[in-house]
ROTIBA-289202 format. One line per 8 residues: for each residue x, y, z of C-alpha. Coordinates in nm, 4 decimals, always signed. Example, Ala and Ser with C-alpha at 12.3 -4.5 7.8 and 13.67 -1.06 7.14 Angstrom:
2
+1.2300/-0.4500/+0.7800; +1.3670/-0.1060/+0.7140
// end
This chain:
107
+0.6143/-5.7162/-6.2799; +0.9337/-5.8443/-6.4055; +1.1567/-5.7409/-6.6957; +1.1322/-5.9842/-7.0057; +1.4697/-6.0809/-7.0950; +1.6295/-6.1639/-7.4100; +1.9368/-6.3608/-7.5232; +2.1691/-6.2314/-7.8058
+2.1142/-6.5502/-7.9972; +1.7192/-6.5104/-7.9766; +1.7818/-6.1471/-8.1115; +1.9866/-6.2724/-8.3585; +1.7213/-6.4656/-8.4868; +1.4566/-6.2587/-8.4811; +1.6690/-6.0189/-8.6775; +1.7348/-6.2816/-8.9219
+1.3490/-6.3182/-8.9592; +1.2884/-5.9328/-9.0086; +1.0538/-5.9261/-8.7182; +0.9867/-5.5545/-8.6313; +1.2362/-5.4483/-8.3147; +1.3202/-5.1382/-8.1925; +1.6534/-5.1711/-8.0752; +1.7469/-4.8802/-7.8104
+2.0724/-4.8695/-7.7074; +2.1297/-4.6581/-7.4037; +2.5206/-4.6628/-7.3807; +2.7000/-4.3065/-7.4177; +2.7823/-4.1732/-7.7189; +3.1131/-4.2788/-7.7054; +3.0712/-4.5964/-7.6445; +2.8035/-4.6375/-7.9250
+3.1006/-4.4960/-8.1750; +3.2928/-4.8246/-8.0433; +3.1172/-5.0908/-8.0737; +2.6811/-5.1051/-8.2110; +2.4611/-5.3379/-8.3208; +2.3455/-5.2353/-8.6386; +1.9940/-5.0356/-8.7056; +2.0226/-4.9767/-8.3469
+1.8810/-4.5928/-8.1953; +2.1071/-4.4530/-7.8733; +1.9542/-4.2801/-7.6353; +2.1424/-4.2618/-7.3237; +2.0530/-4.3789/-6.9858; +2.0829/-3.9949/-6.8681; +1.8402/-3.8847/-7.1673; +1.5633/-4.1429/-7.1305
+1.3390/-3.9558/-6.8883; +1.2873/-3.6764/-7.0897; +1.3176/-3.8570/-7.4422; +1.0678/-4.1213/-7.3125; +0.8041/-4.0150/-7.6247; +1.1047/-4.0610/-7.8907; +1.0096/-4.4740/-7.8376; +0.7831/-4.6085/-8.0346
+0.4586/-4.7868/-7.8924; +0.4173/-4.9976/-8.1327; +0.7169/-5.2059/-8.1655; +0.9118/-5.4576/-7.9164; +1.1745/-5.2229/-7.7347; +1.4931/-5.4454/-7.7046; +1.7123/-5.2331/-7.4399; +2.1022/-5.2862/-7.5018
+2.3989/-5.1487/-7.2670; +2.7430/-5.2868/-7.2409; +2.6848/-5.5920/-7.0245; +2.3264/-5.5363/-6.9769; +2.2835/-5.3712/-6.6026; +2.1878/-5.0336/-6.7611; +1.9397/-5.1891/-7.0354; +1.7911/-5.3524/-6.7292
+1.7525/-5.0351/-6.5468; +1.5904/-4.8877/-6.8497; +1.3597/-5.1871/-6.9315; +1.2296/-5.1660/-6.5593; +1.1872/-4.7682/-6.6339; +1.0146/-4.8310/-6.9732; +0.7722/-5.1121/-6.8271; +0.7173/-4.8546/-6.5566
+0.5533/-4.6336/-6.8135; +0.3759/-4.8585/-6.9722; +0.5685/-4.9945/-7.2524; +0.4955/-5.3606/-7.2093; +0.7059/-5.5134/-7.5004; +1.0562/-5.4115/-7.3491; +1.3542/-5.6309/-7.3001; +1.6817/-5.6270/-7.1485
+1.9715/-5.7690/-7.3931; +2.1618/-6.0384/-7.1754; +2.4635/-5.9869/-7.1453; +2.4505/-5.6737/-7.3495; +2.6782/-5.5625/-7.6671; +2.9594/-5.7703/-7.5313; +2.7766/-6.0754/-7.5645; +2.6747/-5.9766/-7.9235
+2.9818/-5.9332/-8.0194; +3.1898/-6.2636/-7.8302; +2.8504/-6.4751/-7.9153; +2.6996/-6.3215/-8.2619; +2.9295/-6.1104/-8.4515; +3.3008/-6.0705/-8.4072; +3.3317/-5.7832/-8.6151; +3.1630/-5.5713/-8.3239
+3.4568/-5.4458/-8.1357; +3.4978/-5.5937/-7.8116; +3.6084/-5.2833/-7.4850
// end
């Protein structure tokens, strides 16, 4: 199995169309207070083991992290366990915010 990727302009988009994505950000707390994308649900990397039933089922999981090595840690995890719709943010919030939105704080 491989991890599905997604680009921040395809998430863009999709946002832009309303489609139904559960964005789970698995940064630290800290770093969420810097810089998010909004709507977005943290739940950090540490946490997701034991939090794994907070995700819904029913959605597409899009997994975000700084630069996007975490979120692809965590999308292997959650296709591990049977979540099938996850996907790893390329390039993470730092390509959001050079690439989508400029108002995101770059760090």
């Amino acid at each position: 199995m491989s991890v599905q990727i997604m680009s921040v302009k395809e998430l863009s988009t999709r946002l832009q169309k309303d489609e139904d994505l559960y964005l789970l950000d698995v940064r630290t707390p800290a770093e969420y207070e810097i810089a998010r994308i909004e709507g977005s649900h943290l739940l950090p990397l540490g946490e997701l083991t034991r939090r794994l039933d907070e995700i819904p089922r029913d959605q597409n999981i899009v997994v975000i992290c700084h630069h996007g090595i975490r979120s692809l840690s965590a999308a292997m995890y959650l296709e591990s366990h049977l979540i099938k719709d996850a996907y790893n943010l390329s390039g993470g919030i730092d390509a959001w915010s050079r690439q989508i939105d400029p108002t995101v704080p770059l760090y």
